[in-house]
Backbone as CSV, one residue per row, in Angstrom:
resi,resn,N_x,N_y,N_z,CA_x,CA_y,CA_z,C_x,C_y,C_z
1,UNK,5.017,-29.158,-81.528,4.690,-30.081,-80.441,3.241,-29.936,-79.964
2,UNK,2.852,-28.686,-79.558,1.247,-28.490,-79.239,0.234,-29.174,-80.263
3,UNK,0.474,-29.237,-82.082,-0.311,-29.362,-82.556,-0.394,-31.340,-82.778
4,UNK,0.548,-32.010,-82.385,0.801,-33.030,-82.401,0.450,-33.788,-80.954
5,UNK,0.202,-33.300,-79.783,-0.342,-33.599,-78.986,-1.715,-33.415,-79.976
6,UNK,-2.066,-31.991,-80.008,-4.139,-32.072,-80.408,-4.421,-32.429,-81.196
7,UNK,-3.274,-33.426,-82.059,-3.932,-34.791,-83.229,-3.936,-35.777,-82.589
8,UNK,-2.826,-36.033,-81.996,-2.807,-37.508,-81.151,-3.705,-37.833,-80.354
9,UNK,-4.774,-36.684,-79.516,-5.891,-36.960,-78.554,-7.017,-36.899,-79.717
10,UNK,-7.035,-35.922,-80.364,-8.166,-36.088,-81.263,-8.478,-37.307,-81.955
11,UNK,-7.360,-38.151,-82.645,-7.043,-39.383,-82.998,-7.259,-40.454,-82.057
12,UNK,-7.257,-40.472,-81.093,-8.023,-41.231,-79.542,-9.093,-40.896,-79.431
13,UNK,-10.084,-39.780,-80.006,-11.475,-39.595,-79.546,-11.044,-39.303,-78.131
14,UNK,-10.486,-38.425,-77.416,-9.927,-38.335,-76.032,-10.986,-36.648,-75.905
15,UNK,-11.143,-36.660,-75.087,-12.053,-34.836,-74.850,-11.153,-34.331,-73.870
16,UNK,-10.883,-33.684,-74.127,-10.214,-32.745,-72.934,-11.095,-31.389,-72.725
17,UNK,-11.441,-31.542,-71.401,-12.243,-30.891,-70.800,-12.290,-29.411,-69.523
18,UNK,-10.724,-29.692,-69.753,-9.509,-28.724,-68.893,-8.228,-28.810,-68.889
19,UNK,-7.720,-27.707,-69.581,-6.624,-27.387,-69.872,-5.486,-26.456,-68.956
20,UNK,-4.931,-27.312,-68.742,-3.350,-26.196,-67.657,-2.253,-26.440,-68.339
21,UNK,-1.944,-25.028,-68.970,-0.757,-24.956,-69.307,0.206,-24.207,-68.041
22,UNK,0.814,-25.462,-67.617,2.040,-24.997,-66.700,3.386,-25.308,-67.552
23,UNK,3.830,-25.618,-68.846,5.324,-25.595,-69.087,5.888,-24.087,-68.923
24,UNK,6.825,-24.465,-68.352,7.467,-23.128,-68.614,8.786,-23.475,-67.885
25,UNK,9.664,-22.199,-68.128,11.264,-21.988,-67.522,11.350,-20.276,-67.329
26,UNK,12.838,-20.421,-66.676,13.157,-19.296,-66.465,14.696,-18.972,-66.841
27,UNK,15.033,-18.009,-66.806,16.521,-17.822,-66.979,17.296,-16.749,-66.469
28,UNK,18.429,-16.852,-65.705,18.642,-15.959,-64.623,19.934,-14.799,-65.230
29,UNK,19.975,-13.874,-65.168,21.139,-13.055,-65.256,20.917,-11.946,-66.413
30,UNK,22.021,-11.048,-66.661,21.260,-9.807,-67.141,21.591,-9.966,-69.067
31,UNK,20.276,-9.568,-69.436,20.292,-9.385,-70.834,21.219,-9.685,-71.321
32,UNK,22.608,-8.913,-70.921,23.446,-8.752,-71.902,24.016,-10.262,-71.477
33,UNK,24.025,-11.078,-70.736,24.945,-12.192,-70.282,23.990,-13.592,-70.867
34,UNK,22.920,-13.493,-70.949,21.858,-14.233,-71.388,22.259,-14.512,-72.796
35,UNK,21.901,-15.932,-72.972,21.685,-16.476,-74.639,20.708,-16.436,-75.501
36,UNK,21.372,-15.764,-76.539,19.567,-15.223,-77.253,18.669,-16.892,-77.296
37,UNK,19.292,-17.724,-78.027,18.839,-19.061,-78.287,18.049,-19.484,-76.575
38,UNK,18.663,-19.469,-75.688,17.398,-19.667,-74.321,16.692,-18.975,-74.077
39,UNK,16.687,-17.568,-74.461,15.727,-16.863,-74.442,14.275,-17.186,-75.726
40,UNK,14.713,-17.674,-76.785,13.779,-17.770,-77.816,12.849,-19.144,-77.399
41,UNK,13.757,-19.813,-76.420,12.876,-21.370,-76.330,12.029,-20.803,-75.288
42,UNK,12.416,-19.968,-74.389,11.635,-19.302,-73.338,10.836,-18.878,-74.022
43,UNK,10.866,-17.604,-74.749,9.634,-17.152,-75.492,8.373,-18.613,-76.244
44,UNK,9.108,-19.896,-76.927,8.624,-20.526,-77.439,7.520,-21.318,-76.716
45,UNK,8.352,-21.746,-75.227,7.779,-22.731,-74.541,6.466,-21.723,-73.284
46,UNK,7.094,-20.060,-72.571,6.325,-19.777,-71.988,5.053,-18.934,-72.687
47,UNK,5.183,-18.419,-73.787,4.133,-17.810,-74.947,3.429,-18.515,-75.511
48,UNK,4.503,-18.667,-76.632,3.944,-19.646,-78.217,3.440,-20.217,-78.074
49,UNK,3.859,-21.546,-76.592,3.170,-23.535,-76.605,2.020,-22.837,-75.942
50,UNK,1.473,-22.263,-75.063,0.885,-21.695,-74.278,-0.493,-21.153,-74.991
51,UNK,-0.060,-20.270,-76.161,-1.019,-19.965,-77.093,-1.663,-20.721,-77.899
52,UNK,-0.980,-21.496,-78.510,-1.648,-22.312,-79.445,-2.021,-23.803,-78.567
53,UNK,-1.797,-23.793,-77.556,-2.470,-25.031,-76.986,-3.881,-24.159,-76.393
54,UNK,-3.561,-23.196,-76.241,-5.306,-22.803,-75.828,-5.978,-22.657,-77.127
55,UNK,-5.552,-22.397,-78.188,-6.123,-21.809,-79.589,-6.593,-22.943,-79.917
56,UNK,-5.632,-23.749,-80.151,-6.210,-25.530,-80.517,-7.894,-26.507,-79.331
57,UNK,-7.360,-25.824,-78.418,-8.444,-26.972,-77.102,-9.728,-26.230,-77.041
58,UNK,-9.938,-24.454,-77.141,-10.518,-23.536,-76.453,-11.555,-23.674,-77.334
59,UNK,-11.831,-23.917,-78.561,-12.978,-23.837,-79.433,-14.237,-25.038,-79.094
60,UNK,-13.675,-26.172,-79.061,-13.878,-27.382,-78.456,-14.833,-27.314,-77.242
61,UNK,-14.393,-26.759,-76.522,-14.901,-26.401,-74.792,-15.629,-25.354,-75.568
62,UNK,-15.857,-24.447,-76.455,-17.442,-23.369,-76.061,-18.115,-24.317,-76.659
63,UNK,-17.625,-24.961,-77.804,-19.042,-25.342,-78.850,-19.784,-26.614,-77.682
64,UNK,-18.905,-26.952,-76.863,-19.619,-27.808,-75.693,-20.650,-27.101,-74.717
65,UNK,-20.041,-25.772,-74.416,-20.708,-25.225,-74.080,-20.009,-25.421,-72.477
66,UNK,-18.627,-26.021,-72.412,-18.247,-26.123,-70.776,-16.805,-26.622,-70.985
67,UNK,-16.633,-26.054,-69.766,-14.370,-26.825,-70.026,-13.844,-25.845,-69.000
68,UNK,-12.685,-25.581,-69.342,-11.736,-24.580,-68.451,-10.249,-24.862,-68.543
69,UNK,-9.485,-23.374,-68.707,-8.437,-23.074,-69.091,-7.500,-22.533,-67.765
70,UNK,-6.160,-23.330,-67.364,-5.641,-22.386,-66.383,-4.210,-22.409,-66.543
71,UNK,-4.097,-20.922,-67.191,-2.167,-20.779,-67.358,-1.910,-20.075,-66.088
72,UNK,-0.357,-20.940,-66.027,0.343,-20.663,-65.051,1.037,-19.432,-65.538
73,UNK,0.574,-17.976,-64.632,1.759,-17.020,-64.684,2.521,-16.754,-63.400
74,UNK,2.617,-15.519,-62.745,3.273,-15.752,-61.316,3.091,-14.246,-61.322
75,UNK,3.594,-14.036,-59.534,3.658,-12.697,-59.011,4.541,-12.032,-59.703
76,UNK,5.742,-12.542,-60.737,6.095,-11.213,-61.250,5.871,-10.842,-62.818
77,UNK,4.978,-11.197,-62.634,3.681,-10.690,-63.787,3.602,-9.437,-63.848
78,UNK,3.539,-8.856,-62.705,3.317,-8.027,-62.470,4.648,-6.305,-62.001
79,UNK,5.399,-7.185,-62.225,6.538,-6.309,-62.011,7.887,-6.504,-62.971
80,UNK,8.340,-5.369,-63.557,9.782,-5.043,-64.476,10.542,-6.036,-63.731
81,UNK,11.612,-7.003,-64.372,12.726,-7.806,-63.696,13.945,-7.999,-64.387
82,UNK,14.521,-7.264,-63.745,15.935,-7.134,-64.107,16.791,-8.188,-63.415
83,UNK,17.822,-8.424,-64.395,18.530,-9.827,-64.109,17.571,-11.146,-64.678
84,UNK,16.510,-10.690,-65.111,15.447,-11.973,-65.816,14.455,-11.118,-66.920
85,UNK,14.899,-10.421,-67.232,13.419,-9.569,-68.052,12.982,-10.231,-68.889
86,UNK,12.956,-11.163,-69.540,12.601,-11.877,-70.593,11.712,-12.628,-70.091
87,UNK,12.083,-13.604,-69.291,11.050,-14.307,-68.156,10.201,-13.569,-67.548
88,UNK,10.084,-12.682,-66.987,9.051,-11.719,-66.284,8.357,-11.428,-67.456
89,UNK,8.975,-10.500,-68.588,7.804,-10.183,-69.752,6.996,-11.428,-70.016
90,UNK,7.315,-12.510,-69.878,6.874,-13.764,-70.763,5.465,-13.904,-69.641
91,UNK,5.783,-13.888,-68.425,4.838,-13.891,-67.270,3.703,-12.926,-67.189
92,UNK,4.010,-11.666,-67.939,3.276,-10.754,-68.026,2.227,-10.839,-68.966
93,UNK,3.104,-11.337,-70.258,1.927,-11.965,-71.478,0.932,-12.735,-71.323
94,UNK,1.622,-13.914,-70.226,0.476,-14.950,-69.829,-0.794,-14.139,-68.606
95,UNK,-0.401,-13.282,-68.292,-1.601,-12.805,-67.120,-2.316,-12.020,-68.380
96,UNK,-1.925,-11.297,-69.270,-2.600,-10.009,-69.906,-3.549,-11.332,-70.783
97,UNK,-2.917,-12.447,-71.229,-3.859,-13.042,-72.385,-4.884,-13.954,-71.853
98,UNK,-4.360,-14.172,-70.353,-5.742,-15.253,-69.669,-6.861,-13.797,-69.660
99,UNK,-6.350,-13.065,-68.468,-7.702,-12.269,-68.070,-8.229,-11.216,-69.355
100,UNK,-7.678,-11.342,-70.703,-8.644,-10.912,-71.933,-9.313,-12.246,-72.278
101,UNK,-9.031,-13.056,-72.612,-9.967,-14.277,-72.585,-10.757,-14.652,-71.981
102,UNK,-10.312,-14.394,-70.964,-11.402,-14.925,-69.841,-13.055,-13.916,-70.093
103,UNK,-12.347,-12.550,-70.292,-13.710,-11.588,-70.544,-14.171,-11.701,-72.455
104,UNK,-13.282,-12.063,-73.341,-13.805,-13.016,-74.549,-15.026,-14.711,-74.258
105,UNK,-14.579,-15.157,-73.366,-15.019,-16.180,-73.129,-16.289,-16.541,-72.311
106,UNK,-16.484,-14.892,-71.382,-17.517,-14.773,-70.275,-19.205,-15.300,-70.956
107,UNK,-19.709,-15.913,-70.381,-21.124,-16.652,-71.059,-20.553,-17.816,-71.657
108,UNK,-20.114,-18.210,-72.386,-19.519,-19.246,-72.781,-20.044,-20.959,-72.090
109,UNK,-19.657,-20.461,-70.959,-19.581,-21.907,-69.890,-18.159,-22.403,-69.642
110,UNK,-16.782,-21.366,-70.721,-15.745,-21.818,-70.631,-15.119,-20.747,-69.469
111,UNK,-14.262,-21.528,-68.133,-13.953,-20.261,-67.372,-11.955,-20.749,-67.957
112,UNK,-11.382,-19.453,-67.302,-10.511,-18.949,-67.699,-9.468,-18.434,-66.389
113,UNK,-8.541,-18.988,-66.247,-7.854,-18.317,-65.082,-6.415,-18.722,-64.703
114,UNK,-6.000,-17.328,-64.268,-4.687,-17.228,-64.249,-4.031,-17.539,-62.821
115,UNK,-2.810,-18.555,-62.192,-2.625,-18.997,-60.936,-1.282,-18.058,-61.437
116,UNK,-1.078,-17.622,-60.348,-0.120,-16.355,-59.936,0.732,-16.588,-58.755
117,UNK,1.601,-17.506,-58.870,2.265,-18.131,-57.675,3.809,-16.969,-57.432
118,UNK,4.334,-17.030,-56.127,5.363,-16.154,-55.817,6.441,-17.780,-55.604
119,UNK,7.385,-17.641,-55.317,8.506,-18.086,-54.875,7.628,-19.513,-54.328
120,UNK,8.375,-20.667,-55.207,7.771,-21.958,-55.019,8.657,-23.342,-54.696
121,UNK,8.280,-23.863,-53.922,9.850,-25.465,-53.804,9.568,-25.717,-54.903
122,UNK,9.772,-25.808,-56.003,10.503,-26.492,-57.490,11.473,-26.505,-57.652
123,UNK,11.615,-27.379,-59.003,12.811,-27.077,-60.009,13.164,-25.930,-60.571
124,UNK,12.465,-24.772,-60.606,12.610,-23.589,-61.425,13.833,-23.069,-60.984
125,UNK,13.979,-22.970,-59.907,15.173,-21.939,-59.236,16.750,-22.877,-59.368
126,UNK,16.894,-24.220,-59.753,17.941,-24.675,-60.261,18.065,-24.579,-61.982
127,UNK,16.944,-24.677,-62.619,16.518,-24.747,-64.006,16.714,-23.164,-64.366
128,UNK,16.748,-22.273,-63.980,16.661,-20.740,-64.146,18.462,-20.456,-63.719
129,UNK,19.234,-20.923,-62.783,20.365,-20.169,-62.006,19.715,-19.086,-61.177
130,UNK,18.750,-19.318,-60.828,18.388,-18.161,-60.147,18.739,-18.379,-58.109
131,UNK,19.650,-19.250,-58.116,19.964,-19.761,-56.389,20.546,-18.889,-55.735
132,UNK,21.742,-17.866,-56.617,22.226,-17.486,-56.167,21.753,-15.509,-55.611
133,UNK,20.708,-15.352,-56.207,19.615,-14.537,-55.915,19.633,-14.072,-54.157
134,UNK,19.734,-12.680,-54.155,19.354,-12.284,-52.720,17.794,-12.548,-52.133
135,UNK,16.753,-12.107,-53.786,15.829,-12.759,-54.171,15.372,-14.502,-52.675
136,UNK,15.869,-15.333,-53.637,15.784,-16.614,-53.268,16.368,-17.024,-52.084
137,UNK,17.594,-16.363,-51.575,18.309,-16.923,-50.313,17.297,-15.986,-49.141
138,UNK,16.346,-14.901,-49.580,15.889,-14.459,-48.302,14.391,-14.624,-48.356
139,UNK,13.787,-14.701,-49.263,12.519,-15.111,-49.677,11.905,-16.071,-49.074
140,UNK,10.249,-15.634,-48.611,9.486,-17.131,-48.368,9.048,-17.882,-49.523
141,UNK,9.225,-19.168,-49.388,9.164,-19.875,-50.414,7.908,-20.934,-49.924
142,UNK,6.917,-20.720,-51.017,5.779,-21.780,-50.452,5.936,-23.228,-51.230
143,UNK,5.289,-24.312,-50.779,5.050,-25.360,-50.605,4.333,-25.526,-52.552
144,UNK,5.045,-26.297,-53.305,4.460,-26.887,-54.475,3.229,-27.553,-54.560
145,UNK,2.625,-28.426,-53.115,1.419,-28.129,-53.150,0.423,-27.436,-52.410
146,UNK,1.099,-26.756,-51.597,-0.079,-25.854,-51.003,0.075,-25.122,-52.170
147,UNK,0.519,-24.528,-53.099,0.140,-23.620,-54.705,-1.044,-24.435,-55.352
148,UNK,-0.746,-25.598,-55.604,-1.255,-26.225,-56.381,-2.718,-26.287,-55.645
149,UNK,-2.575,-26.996,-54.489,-4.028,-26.821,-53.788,-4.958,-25.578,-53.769
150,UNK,-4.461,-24.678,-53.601,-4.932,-23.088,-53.507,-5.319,-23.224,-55.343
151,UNK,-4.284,-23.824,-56.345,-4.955,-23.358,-57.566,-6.112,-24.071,-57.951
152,UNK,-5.881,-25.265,-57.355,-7.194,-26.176,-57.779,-8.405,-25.585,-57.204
153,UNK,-8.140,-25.114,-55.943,-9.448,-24.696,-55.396,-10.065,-23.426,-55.654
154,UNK,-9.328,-22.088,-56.383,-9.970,-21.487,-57.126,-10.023,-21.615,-58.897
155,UNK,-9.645,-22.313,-58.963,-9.900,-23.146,-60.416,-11.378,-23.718,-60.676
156,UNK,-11.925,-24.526,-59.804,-13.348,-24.792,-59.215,-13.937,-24.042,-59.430
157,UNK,-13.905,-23.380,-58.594,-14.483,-22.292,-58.301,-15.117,-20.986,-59.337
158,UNK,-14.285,-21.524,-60.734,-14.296,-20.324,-61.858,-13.636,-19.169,-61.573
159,UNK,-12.405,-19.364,-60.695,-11.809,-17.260,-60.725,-10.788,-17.228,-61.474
160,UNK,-10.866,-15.535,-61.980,-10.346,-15.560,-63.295,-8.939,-15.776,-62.755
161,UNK,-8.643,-14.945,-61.006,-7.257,-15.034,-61.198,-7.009,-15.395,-59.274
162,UNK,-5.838,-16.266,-59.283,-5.697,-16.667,-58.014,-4.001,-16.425,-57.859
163,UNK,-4.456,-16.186,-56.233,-2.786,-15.736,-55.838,-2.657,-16.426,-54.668
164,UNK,-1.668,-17.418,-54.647,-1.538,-18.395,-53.548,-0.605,-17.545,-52.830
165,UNK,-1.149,-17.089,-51.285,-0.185,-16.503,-50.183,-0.406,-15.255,-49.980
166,UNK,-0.677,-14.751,-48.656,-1.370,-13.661,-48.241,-0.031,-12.523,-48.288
167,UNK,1.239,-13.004,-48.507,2.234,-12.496,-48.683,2.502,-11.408,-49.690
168,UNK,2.119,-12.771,-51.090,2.519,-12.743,-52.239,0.892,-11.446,-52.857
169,UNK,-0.186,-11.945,-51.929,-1.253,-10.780,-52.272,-0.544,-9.204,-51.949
170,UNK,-0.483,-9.249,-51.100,-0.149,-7.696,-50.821,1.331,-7.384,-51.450
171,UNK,2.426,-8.298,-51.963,3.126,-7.724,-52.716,3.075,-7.338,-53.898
172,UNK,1.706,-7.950,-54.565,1.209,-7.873,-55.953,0.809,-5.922,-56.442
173,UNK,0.823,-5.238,-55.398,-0.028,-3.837,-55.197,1.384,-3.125,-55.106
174,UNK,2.554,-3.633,-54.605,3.824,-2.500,-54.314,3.879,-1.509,-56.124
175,UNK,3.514,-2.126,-57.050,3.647,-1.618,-58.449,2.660,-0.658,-58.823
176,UNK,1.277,-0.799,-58.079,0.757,0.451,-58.351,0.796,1.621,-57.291
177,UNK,1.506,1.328,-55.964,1.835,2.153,-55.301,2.673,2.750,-55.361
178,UNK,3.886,2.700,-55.813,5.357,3.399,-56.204,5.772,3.996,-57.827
179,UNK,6.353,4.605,-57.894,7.008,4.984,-59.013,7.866,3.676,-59.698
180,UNK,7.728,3.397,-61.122,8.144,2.184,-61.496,9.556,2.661,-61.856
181,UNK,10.132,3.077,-61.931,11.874,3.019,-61.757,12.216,2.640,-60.489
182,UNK,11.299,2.960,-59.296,11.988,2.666,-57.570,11.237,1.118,-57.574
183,UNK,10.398,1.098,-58.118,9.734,-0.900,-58.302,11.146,-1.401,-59.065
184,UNK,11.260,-0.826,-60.261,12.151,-1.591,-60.772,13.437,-1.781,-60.050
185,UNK,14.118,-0.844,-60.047,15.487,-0.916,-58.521,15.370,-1.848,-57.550
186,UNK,14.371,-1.632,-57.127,13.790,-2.804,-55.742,13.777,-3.952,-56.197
187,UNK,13.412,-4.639,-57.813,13.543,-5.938,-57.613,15.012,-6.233,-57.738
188,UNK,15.819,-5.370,-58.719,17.606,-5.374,-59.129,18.097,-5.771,-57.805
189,UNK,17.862,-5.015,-57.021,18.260,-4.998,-55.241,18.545,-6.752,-55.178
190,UNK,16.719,-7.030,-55.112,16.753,-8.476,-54.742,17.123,-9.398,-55.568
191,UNK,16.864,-9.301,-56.910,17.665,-10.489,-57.562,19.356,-10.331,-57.952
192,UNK,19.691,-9.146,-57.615,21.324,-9.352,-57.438,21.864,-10.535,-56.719
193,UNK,23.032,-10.992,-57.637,23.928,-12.287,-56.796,24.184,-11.645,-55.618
194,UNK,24.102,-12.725,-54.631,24.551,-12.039,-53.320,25.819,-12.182,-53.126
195,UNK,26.606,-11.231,-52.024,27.542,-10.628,-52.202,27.969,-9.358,-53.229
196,UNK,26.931,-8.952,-54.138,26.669,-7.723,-54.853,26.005,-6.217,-54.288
């Protein structure tokens, strides 16, 4: 699908001049209850499409000498997630491969950056099963476009990495402050079904 979009614009003489890869999903519940087959489209759609749509657009934008790239990862990028680990790793890939690119890409004129959103009004949290989450029923949940606004506006701006919510900033640090088995527990805690 990625490479059939970057014939079909190329075939238009179309330039694309900035690229956001936001597809993605999630999927809620533990490893063992999970379907390998949704997990592989997960891997397909939050990795794979992700990669090769920057691999395909990104050459384009240096030899121009200007453009810009912005994958969507999220706050738990940054943290082990149990009851979703597959989705969280997938989140993790996308932060580790923007901000190496971004320092591949530095001089360029191409900037590079990762929007790191926490708990958002979307579709994700019906598209995932993730509702029933202690997670989600107690969580602040921000506004789809105050994210989006906050990403556009350090998108502009050229930063490699933006975190919509003064919340979601200071929860981003609980992982290098603690021991990661008591991080990891702590998220189990919260994404347990409630009543668990």
């Amino acid at each position: 699908m990625p490479e059939e979009i970057f014939a079909e614009l190329k075939e238009k003489g179309i330039v694309v001049d900035y690229l956001v890869n936001n597809a993605g999903f999630g999927l809620f519940g533990t490893f063992l209850e999970t379907k390998l087959e949704e997990e592989t489209n997960m891997i397909d759609v939050n990795i794979k499409a992700l990669t090769i749509m920057t691999k395909l657009f990104v050459p384009d934008m240096v030899k121009r000498g200007e453009g810009g790239v912005m994958n969507v990862a999220s706050l738990v990028a940054f943290f082990p997630g149990p009851m979703m680990s597959v989705y969280y790793a997938t989140k993790a890939y996308v932060l580790s491969f923007t901000e190496a690119l971004e320092n591949e890409l530095n001089g360029t004129g191409v900037t590079v950056t990762a929007l790191c959103p926490g708990l958002t009004s979307t579709g994700f949290v019906d598209r995932s099963g993730m509702g029933a989450s202690k997670l989600f029923q107690n969580g602040a949940i921000m506004e789809a476009g105050q994210v989006a606004e906050e990403g556009y506006r350090g998108f502009l701006r050229g930063k490699t990495f933006i975190m919509p919510g003064a919340r979601n900033r200071l929860m981003k640090f609980i992982p290098r402050l603690l021991p990661r088995k008591l991080v990891t527990r702590m998220v189990r805690f919260t994404q347990n079904r409630t009543g668990h």
